[in-house]
KEKE-3310 file (N, C-alpha, C; in steps of 0.2 Angstrom, whole numbers, plus 5000, padded with zeros to 4 digits):
npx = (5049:5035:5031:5016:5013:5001:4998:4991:4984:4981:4974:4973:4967:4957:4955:4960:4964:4965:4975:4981:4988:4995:5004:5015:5020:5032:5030:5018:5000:4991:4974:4968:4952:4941:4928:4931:4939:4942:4954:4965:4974:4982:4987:4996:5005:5012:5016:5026:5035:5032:5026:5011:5000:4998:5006:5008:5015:5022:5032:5040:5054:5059:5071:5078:5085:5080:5084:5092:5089:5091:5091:5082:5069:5076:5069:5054:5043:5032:5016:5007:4991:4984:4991:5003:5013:5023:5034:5027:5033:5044:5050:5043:5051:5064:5059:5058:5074:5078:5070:5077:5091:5091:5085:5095:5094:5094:5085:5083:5078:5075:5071:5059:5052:5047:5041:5027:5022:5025:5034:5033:5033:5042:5047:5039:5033:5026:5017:5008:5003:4989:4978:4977:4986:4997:4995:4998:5012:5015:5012:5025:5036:5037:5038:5049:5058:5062:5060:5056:5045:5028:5019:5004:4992:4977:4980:4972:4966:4958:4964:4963:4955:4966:4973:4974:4972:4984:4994:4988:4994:5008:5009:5006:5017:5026:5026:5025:5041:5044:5040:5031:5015:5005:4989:4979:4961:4944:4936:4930:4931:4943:4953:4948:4951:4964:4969:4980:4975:4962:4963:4950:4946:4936:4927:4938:4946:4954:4949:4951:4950:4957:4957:4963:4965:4957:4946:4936:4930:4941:4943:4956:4956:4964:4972:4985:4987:4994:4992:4995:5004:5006:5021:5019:5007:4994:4977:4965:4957:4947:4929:4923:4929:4929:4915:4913:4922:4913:4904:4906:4910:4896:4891:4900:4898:4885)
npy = (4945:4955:4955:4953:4953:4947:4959:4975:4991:5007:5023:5038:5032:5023:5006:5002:4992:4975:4962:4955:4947:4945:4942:4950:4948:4947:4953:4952:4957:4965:4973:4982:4987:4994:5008:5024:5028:5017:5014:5010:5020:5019:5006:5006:5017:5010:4998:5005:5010:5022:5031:5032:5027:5019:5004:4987:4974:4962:4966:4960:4963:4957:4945:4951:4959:4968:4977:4981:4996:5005:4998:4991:5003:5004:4995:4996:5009:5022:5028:5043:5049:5061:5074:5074:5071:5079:5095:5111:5123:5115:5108:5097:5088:5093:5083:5070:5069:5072:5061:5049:5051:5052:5037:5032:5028:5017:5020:5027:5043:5051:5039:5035:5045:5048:5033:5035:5044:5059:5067:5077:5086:5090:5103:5111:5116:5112:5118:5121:5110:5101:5092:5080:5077:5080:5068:5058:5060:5058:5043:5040:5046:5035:5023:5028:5025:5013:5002:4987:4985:4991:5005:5008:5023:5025:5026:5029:5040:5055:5053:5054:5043:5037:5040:5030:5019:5018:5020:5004:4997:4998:4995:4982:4978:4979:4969:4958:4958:4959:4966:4970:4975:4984:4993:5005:5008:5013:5011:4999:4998:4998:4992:4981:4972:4974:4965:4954:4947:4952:4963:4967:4977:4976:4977:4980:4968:4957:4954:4943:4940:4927:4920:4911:4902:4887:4891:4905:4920:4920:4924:4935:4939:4942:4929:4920:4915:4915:4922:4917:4918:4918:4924:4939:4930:4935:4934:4943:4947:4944:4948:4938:4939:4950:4952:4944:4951:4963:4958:4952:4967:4973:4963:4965:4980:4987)
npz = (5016:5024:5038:5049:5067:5080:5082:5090:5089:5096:5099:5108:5119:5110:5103:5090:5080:5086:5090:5076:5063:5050:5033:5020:5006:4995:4980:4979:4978:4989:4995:5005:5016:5020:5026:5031:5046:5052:5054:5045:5041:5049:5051:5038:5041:5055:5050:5043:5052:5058:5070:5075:5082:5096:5099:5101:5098:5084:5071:5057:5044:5032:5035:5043:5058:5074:5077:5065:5061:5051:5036:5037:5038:5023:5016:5014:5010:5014:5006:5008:5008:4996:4994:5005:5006:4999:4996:4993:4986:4979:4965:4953:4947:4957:4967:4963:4960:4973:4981:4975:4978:4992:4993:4988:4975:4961:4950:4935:4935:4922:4914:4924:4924:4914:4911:4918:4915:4918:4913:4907:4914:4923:4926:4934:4949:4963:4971:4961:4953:4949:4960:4955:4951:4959:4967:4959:4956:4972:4970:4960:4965:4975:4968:4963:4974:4973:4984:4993:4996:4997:5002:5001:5004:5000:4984:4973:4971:4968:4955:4935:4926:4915:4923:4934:4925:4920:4932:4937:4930:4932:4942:4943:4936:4944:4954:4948:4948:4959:4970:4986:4987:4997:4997:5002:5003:5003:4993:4982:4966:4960:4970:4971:4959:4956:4966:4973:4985:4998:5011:5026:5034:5053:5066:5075:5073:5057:5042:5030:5012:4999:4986:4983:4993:5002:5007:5011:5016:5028:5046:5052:5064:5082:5080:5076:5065:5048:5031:5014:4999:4980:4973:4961:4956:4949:4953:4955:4943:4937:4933:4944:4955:4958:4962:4973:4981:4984:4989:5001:5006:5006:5015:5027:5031:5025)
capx = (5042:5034:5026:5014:5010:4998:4998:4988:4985:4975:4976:4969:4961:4953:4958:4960:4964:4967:4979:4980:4993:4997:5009:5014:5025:5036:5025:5009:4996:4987:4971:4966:4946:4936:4925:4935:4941:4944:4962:4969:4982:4986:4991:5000:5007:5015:5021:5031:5038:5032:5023:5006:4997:5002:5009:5010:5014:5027:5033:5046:5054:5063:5075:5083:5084:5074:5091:5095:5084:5090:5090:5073:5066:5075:5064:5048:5040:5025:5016:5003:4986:4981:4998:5003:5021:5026:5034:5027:5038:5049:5048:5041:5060:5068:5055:5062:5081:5080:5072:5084:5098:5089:5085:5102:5091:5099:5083:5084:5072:5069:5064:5054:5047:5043:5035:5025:5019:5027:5039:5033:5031:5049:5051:5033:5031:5020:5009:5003:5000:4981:4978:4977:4996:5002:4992:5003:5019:5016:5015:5029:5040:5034:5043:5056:5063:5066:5057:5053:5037:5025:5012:5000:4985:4974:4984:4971:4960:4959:4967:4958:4953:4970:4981:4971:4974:4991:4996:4987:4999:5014:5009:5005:5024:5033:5022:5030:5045:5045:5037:5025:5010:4998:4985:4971:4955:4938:4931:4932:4931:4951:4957:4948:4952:4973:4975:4978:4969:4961:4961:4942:4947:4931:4926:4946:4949:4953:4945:4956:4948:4960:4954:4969:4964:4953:4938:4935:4932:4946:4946:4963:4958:4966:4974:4993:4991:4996:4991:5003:5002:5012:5023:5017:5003:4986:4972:4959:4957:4940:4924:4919:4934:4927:4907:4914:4923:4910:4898:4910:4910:4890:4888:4903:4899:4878)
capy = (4945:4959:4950:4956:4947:4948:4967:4979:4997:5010:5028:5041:5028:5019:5001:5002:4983:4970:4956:4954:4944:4943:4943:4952:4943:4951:4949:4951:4967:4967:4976:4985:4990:4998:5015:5027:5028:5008:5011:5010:5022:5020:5001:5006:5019:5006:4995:5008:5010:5028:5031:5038:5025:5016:4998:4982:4965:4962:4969:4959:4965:4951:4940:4958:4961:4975:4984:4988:5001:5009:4992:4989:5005:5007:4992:4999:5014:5024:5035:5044:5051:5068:5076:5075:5072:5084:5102:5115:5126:5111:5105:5089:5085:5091:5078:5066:5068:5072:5053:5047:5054:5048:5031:5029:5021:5015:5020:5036:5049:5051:5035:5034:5051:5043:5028:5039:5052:5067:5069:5085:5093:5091:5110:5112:5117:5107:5123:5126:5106:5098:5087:5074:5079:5078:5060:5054:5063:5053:5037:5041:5045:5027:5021:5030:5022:5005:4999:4980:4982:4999:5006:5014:5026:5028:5028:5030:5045:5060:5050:5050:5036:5036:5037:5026:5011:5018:5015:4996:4992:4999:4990:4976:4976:4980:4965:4952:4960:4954:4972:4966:4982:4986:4999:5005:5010:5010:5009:4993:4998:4997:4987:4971:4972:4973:4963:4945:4946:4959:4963:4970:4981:4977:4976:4979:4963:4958:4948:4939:4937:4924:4917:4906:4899:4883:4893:4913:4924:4919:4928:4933:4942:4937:4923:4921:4910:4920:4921:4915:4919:4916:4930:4940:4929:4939:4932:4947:4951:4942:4949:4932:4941:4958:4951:4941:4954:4967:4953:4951:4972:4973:4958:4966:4985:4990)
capz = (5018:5027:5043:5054:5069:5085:5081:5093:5087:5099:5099:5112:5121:5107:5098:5082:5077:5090:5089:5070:5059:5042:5028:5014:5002:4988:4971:4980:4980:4995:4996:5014:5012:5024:5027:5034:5053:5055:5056:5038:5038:5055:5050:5035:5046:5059:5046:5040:5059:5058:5074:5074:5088:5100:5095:5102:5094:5082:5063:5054:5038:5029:5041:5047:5067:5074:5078:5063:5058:5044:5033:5038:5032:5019:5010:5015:5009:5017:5001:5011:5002:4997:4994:5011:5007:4996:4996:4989:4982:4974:4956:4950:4947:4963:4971:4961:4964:4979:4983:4972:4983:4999:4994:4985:4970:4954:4944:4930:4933:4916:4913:4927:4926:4905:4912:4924:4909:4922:4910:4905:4922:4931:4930:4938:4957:4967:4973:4954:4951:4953:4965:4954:4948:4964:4968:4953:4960:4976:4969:4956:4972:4979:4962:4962:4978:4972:4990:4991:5000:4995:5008:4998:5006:4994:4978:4967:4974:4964:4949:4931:4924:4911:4927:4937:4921:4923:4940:4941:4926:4936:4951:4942:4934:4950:4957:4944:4949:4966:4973:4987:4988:4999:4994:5007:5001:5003:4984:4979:4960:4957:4973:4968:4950:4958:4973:4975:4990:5001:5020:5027:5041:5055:5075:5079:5067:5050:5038:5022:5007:4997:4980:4981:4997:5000:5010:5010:5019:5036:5050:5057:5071:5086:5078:5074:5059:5043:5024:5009:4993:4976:4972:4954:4953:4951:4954:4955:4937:4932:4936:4949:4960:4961:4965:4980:4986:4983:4993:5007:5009:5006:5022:5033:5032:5024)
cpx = (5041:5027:5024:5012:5010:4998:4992:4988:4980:4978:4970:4962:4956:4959:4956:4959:4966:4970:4980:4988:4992:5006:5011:5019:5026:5033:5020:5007:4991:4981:4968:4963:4944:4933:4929:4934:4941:4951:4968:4977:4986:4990:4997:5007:5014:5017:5028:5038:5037:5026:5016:5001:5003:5000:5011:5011:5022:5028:5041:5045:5062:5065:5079:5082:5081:5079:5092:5090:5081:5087:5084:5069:5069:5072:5057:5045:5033:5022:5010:4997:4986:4988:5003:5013:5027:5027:5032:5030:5045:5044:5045:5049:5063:5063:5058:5069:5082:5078:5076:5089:5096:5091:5090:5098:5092:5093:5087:5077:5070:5066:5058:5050:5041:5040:5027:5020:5020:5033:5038:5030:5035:5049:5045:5033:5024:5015:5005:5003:4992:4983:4980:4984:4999:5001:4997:5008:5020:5019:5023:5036:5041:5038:5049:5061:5065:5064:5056:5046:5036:5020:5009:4992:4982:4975:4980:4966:4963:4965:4962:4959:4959:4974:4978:4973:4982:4995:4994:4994:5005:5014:5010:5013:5031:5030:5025:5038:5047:5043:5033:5022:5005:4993:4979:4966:4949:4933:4934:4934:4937:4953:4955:4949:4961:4974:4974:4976:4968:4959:4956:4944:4938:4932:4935:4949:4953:4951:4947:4951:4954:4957:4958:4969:4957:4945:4942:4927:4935:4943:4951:4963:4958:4968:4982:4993:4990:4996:4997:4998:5006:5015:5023:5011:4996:4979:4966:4958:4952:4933:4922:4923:4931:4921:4909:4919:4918:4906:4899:4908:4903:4889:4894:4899:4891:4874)
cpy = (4951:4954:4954:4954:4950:4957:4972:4987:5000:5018:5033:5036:5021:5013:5000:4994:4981:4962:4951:4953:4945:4943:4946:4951:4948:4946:4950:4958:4965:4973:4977:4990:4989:5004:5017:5028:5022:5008:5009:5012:5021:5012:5002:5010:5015:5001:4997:5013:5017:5029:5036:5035:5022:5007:4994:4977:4967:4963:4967:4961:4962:4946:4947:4960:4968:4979:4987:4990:5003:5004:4991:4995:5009:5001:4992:5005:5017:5027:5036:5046:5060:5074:5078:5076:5076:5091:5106:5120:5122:5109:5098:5083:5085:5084:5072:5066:5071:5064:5050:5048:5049:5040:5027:5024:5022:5017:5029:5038:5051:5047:5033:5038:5048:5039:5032:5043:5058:5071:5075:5090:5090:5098:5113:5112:5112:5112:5125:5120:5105:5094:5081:5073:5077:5072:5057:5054:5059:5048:5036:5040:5037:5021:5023:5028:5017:4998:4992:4979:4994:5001:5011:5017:5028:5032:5032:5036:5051:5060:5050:5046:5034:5036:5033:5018:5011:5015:5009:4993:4994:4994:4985:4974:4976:4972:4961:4952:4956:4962:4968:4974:4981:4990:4998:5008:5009:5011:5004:4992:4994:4992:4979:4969:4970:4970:4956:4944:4952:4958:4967:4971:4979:4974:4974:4970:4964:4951:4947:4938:4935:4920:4911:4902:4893:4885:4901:4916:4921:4924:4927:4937:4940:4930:4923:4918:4917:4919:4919:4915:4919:4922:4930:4935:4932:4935:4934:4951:4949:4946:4944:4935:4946:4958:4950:4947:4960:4965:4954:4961:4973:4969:4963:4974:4988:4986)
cpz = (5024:5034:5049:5060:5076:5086:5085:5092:5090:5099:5101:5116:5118:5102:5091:5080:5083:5088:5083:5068:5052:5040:5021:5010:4996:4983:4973:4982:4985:4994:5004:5013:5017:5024:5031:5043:5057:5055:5049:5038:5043:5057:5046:5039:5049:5057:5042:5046:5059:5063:5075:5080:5091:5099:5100:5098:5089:5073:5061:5048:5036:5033:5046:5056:5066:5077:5073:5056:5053:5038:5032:5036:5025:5012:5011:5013:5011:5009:5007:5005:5002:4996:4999:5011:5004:4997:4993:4983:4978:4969:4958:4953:4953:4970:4971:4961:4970:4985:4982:4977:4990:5001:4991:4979:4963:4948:4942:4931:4929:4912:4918:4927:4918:4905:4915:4922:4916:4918:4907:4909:4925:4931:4932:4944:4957:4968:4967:4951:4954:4956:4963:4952:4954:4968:4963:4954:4965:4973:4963:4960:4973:4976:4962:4970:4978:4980:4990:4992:4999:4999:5005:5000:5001:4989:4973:4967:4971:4957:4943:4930:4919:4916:4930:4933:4920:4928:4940:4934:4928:4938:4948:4938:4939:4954:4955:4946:4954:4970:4979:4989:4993:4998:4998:5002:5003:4996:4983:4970:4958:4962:4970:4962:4952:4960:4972:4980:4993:5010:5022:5035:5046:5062:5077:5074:5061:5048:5031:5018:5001:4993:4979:4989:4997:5002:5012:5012:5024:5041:5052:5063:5076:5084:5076:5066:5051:5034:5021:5003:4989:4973:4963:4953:4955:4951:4953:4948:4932:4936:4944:4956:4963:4962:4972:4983:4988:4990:4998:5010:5012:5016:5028:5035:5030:5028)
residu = (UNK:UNK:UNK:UNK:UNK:UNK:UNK:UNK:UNK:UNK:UNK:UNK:UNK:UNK:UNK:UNK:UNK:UNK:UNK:UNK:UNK:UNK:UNK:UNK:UNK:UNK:UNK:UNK:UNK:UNK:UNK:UNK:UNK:UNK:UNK:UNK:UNK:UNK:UNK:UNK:UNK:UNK:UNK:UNK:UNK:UNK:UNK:UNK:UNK:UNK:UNK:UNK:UNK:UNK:UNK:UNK:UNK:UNK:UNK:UNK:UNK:UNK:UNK:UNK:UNK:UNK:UNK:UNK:UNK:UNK:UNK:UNK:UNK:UNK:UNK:UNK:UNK:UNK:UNK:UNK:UNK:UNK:UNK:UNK:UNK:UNK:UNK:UNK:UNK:UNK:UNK:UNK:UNK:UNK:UNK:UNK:UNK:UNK:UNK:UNK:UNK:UNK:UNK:UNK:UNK:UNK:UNK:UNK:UNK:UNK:UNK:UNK:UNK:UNK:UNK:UNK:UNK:UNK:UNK:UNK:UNK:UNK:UNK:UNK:UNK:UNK:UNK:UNK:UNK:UNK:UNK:UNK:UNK:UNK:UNK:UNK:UNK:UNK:UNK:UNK:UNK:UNK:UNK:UNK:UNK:UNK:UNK:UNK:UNK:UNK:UNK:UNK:UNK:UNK:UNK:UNK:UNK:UNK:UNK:UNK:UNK:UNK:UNK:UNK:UNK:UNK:UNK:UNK:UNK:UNK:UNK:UNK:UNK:UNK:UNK:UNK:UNK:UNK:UNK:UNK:UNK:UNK:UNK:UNK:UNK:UNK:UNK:UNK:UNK:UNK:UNK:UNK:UNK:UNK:UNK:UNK:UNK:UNK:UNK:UNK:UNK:UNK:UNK:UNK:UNK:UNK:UNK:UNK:UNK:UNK:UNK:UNK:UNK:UNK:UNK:UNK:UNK:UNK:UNK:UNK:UNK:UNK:UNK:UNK:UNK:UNK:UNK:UNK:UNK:UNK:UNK:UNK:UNK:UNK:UNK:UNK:UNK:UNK:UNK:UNK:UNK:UNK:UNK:UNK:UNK:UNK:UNK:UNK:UNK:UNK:UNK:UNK:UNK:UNK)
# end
């Protein structure tokens, strides 16, 4: 379990989130929906111990002490958005074994690049992919490290709509797996169609929506007590899911 708990995030003065808990459980896709400059990446960010504000409260990953480091993030993975984390002048391929090597992970690069449909651009450089190629290439990455917990910034942005049905049915097989996802966003389209619940970034809080809880919308802000959820089961995949979270955006944020 990836446990967040009494979390404080401020940066240049300003508090991003204030004293926010949760949990995110291997098998569960979390969704984390706001309008941009509520703190998004800058949560995912600090879950992935990669310092961009300044962090108070506490970030457990699994039962593992907070000495030892490596362990801890080597079952985490940040993807950042917009092709942030990619080299230019490397291949598709050297992308891919060069995680591999890193994350010491037991997948095959050609079957993941063939699940992945990049299978026909490993001997393509980054500087002459589109955007949406290297949005794919991200998550691809993301996958190819074998991570238990996936911090995803805005997986699906500059995705068409064949990688976009793409990706939710990875996710959603890494998730049965025992994967747990986060995926930030602010369009609701595809997060609430994926996530077994969703977190609603607002006023330095957060707000749960859990369809599998007995009363929805929670506040956890300022609160220590922490969601649960049953790992690979989906919950958000009927239209009645994706109204009430639509409702909840409408009321929190127009």
């Amino acid at each position: 379990m990836l446990s967040v708990t009494n979390l404080t995030l401020s940066y240049g003065g300003r508090v991003l989130l204030q004293n926010v808990s949760f949990d995110l459980e291997p098998g569960c896709i979390m969704g984390l929906v706001a309008p941009n400059g509520y703190g998004k990446t800058t949560l995912l960010k600090a879950m992935a111990n990669i310092k961009a504000a300044r962090v108070t409260g506490a970030i457990a990953v699994d039962d593992l002490p907070a000495n030892q480091v490596a362990r801890r993030r080597a079952r985490v993975f940040y993807a950042p958005g917009e092709g942030t984390l990619l080299y230019p002048g490397m291949t598709v391929g050297d992308h891919l074994a060069m995680t591999r090597k890193l994350w010491r992970s037991q997948r095959s690069i050609d079957d993941v690049a063939r699940a992945c449909k990049v299978d026909g651009f490993l001997s393509k450089r980054v500087r002459a992919c589109s955007q949406g190629m290297r949005q794919q290439l991200t998550l691809v990455i993301a996958y190819m490290t074998g991570a238990r917990y996936l911090l995803l910034d805005e997986p699906m942005n500059a995705l068409d709509p064949t990688n976009v049905q793409l990706n939710s049915a990875i996710m959603r097989s890494l998730a049965q797996r025992g994967t747990g996802i986060i995926m930030s966003s602010h369009i609701l389209d595809n997060v609430d169609q994926l996530s077994d619940k969703i977190l609603f970034a607002k006023d330095k809080g957060l707000v749960l929506f859990d369809p599998s809880a007995p009363a929805v919308p929670a506040s956890i802000a300022a609160s220590p007590a922490h969601a649960t959820s049953r790992a690979g089961a989906h919950f958000a995949s009927g239209p009645a899911f994706a109204s009430k979270a639509i409702d909840i955006y409408n009321e929190l944020y127009l």
